[in-house]
N, C-alpha and C positions, 0 to 999 in steps of 0.2 A: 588365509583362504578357508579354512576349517571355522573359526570363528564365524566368516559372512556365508559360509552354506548352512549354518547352525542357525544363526539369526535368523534367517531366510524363510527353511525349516518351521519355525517358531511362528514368524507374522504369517505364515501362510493357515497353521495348523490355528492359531487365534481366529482370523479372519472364516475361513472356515466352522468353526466353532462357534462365531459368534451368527452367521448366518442361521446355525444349525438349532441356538439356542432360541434364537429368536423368532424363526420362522415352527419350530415344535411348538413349543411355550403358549405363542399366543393362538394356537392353533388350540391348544388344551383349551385356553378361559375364553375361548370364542363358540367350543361348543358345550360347554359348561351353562354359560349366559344365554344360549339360543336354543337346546335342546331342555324343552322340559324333565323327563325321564331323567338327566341327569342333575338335575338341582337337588338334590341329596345332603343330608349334614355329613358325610363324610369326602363327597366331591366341594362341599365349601373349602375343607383344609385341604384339597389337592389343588381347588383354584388360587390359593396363597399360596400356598406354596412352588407354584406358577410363576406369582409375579416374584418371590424373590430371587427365581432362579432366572430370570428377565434379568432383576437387578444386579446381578453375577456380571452381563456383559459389559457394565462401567467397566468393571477391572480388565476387560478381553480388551476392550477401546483402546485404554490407554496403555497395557503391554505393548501394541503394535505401534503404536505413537512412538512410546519411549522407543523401540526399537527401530525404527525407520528413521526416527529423527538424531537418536546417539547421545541427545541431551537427556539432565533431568530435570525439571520441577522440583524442587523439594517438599514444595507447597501442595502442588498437586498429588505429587506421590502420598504423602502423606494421608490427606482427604480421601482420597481412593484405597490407601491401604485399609485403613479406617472403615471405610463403607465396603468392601469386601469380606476385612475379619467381623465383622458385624451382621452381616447378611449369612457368613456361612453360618453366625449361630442362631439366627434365624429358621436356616433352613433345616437345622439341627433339632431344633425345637420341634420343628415342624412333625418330621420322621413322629419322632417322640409322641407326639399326639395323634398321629394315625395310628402306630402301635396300641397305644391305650385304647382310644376307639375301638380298633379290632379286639382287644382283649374284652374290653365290655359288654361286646356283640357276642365275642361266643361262651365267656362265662357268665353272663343274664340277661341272655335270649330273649326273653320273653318281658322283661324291663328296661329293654335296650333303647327303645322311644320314648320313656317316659325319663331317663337318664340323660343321655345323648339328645338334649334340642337343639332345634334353633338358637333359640336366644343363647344358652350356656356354651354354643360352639365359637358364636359370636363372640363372645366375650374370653374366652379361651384364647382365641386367635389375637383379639389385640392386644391381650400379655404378652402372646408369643412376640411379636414387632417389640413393644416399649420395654419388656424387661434386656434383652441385647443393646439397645440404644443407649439407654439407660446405665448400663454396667459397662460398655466398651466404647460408647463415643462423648456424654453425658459426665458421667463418673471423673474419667482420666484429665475431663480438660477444668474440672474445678480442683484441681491440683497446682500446687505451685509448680514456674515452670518447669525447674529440676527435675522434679519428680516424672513430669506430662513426660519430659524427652526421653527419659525410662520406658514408657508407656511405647511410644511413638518407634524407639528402638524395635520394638519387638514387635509391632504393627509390620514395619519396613521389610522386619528380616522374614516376618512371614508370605509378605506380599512380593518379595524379590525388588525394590530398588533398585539401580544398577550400581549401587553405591553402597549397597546391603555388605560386601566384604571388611570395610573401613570403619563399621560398628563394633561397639566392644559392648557387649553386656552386664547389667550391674547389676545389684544383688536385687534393687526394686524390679526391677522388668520380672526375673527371675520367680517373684515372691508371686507378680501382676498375674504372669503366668502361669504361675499352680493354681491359682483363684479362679481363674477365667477358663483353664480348661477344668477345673471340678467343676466349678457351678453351668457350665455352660455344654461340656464335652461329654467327661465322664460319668456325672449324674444322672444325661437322659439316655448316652447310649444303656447305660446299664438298666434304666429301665424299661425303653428301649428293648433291649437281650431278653430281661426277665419276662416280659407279656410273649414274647416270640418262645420263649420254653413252654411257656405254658401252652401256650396255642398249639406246636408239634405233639404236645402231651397230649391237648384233646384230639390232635386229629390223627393220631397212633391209635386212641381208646375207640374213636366212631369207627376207624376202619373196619377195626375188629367186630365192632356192632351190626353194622352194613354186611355181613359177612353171614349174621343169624337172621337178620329183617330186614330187606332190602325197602319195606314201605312205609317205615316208621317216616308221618309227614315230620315231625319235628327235629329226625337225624336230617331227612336231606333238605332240613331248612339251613341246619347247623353246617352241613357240607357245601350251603352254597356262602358262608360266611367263612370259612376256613379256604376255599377257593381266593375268596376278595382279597383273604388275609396273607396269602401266599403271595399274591399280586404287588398287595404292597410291603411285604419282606423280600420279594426281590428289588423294588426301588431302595428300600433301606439298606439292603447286602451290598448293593451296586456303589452305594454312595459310602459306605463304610469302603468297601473295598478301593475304591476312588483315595479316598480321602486320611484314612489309616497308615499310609507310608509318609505319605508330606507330614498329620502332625507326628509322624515319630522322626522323621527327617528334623523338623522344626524344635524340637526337644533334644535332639543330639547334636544338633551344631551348636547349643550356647556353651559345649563344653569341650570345643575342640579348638586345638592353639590357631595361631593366625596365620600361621603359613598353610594351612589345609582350609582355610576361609573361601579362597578363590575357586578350588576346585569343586568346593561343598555347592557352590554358589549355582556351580553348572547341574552338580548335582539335582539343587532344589529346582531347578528349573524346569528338569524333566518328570519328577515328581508334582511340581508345578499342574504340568500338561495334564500328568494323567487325574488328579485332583478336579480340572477343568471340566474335562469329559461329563462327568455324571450332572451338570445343570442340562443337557440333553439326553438324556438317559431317559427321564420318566417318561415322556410322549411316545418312543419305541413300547416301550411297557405296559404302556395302556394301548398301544394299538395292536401288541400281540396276544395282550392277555383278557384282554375288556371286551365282549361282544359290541356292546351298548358303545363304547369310544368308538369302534370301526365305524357303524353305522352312523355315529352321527360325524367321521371323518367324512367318509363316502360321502354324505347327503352334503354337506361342505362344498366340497370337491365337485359334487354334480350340479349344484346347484350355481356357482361358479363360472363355469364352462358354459353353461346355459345362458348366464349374463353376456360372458363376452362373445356367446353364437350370437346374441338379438342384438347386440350393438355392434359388430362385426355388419350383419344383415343390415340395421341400419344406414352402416356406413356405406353400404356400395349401391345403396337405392339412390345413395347425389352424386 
């Protein structure tokens, strides 16, 4: 009984979540695409990084699958774990370059459009997609197969399988794993952290500035870029905060015996959930934090409502 009010629990808070991501998400690249004012080189990487929190709800799909249905796919699961751990470091990347960005913006101000283009964000951004594809889906399957089910191991146990308990870990997955979270995890959040020190260091020192000359144009140009910067270190705090207990969850169960497998399993599952959570996070974020998002929600929204007033009218004129 406890197990199917668990379950239950689970496909309901998926299902939910997946409405939630999908309906925020494409709400962000919809007025990204349709409002001028925000087609900006720094709402380009918030509109990717859009679609790959979109791409998040493969994995929401087919949790509720798996759990409705009791079966597994091995096949399926697998492909999905795959494009799941591949997508989070996607979106990992992602943060990572918004950070940078904002550090650019408020330590060189004043060369921050001649740095920061179009073309070079462009090109940025599609490193960010191939080099993840490339190292975690790409990489693992030009392996012999030995080796790949190493790989695929530790794909599963991150994704939760429901078959995840009955894995035993080898020293490859192990090794796959220190690799994939340096080069993918630790490297950006850390740089990542390092542009957000700096950024609090500047906006400690302008306070204090703002404090002797409240009209210096180029502080409260700097203050309206340490605002933006805030906006987007709470998307990044949220998604670390999300995201920071599963991979340490995911790091301490390769080293625990196999009679605590099953319980760990429930475990990761609820860390699972809260990991979930932050692929809707950022559309709240932008709509509490972003003048320019509200308005162009609103202008959405109203303009919306105004379609289905004139075809509503339409319809009761036959």
């Amino acid at each position: 009984m406890h197990n199917t009010a668990f379950n239950i629990f689970v496909i309901i808070f998926h299902v939910v979540l997946t409405l939630a991501t999908l309906f925020g998400n494409c709400l962000v690249c919809a007025v990204i695409w349709r409002t001028r004012a925000l087609r900006t080189v720094p709402n380009m990487i918030i509109f990717s990084l859009a679609l790959a929190d979109l791409l998040m709800t493969s994995a929401f799909v087919y949790r509720v699958v798996n759990r409705m249905s009791g079966e597994e796919s091995h096949s399926t699961c697998h492909a999905i774990s795959e494009i799941a751990f591949c997508t989070m470091c996607v979106i990992i990347l992602h943060l990572t370059a918004i950070s940078i960005d904002r550090f650019i913006a408020i330590r060189f101000p004043l060369r921050y459009k001649t740095i920061v283009t179009g073309k070079r964000t462009k090109t940025a951004l599609i490193a960010i997609w191939l080099l993840p594809v490339i190292g975690t889906v790409v990489s693992p399957h030009s392996l012999p197969d030995a080796e790949y089910e190493d790989f695929v191991d530790y794909y599963d146990s991150f994704h939760l399988c429901l078959s995840y308990h009955e894995h035993k870990f080898k020293n490859t997955s192990k090794i796959f794993a220190a690799i994939i979270i340096s080069i993918y995890i630790v490297l950006p959040c850390t740089l990542t952290v390092g542009s957000y020190m700096y950024i609090l260091k500047v906006s400690r020192h302008q306070q204090l500035k703002l404090k002797h000359d409240a009209h210096l144009e180029g502080e409260r140009m700097r203050k309206l870029e340490i605002k933006v910067a805030i906006t987007y270190g709470i998307i990044i705090g949220a998604f670390m905060a999300c995201f920071l207990p599963l991979l340490i969850g995911t790091l301490h169960q390769q080293f625990i015996g196999n009679d605590e497998r099953e319980e760990m399993t429930r475990v990761m599952t609820i860390l699972s959930l809260i990991a979930s959570i932050s692929a809707c996070v950022n559309p709240v974020v932008y709509t509490c934090r972003n003048q320019e998002f509200r308005k162009a929600f609103k202008k959405i929204f109203k303009r919306g409502n105004q379609e289905i007033g004139n075809e509503l009218t339409t319809f009761s004129r036959y």
